[in-house]
N, C-alpha and C positions, 0 to 999 in steps of 0.2 A: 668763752670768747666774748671781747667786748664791742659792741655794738659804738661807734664813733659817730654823731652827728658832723658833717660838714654841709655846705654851701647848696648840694643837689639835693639831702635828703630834707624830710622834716620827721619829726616824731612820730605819724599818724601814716605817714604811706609805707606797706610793705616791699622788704626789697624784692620778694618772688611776686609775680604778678597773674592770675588761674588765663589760662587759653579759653580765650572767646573765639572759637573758629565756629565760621559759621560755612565750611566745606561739608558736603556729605561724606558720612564713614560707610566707606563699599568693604562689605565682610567677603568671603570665598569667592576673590577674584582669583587666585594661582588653581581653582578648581577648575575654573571655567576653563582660563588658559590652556591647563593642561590636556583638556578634555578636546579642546581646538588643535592642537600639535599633534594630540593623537590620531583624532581625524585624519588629520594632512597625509600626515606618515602614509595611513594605512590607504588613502587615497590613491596616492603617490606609487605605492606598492602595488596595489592592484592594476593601474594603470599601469605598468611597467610589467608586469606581469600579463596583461590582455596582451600587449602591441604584441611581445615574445610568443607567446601562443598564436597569434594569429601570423605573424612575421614566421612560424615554423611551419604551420598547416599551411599555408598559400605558397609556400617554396617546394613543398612535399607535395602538390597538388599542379606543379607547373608554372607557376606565377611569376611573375616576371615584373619590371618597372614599365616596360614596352604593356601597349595593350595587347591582353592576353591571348585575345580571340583569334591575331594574326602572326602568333607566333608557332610553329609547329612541335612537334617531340620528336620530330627525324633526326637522326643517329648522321651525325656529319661524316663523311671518307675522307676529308683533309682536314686538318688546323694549321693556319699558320698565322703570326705574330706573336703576341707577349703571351705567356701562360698564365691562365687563371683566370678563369672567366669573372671572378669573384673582384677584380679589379676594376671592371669597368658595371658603370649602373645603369646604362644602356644600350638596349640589341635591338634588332629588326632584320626583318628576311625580306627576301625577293632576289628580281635576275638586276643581277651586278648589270651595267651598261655603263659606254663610256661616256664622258661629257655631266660637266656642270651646270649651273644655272647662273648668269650674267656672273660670271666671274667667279662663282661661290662652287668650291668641290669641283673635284676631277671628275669623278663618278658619280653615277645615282645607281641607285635601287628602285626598281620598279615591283610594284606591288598594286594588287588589287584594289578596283577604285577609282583607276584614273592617274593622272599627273598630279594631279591637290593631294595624292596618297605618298607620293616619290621621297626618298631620304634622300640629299644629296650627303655626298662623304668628302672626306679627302684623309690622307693621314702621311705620318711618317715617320710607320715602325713599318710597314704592310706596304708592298708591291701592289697596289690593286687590279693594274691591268694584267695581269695574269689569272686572275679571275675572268673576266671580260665575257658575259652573256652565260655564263654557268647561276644556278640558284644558290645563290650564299646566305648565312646567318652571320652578320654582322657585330660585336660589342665594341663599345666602344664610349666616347662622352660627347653631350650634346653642347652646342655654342649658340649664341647668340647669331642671327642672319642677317644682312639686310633684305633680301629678296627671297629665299631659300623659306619653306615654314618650314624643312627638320635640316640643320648644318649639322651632321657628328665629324670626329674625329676619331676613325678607326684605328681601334687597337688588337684586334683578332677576329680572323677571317674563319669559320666554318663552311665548307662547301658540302653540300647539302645533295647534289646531284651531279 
């Protein structure tokens, strides 16, 4: 092949030119990487692995979303509303009573403590004045109040006594 002078070149300049980089050259970074991802992984793993182990021993132990200490292991004599306790992520005990609080819940539950301890309820799958002054266990989901500190929405009633 023939080398052609035109107008860009001259005689004396090469057409390839050597790389003057003046970047650092980083050697066994996919090492590091991978050795990072494996971490995670295996982080991630165990973590997921503790929560299941602990989430199986505190459920096999009585545990509950509700604090634990005021909930009982009495064998209910009624259920009634939706089946499956596994549906709702919160319960609470005490004597069913009627009336709400400024507006908020039909009922409350009275529980040890005081009135600062009281659920107010209300729902509508569950009859609750049928309960009325009997000791129930409660499931069911908690709301937002304006005046109320526990509003649920009862979805299954356990009477308890």
């Amino acid at each position: 092949m023939k080398r052609t002078m035109d107008s860009t070149t001259t005689p004396h300049e090469p057409l390839i030119h050597p790389m003057t980089s003046k970047e650092p050259v980083v050697e066994n970074v996919g090492l590091t990487t991978k050795a990072t991802i494996i971490w995670l992984v295996v982080a991630v793993l165990l973590g997921g692995a503790s929560g299941f182990i602990y989430k199986k021993v505190s459920s096999s132990m009585g545990g509950t979303s509700s604090s634990p200490s005021q909930i009982s292991n009495k064998k209910a004599t009624e259920i009634v509303g939706v089946k499956g306790k596994k549906n709702f992520k919160d319960q609470a005990e005490g004597v069913l009573k009627k009336g709400g609080i400024e507006g908020e819940g039909s009922h409350h539950l009275e529980r040890p403590g005081g009135e600062s301890q009281n659920v107010y309820l209300t729902s509508s799958t569950v009859d609750l004045s049928q309960f009325e002054n009997k000791k129930v266990r409660v499931h069911g989901e908690t709301f937002t109040a304006q005046t109320a500190g526990w509003l649920m929405d009862v979805g299954l009633v356990e009477v308890l006594e």
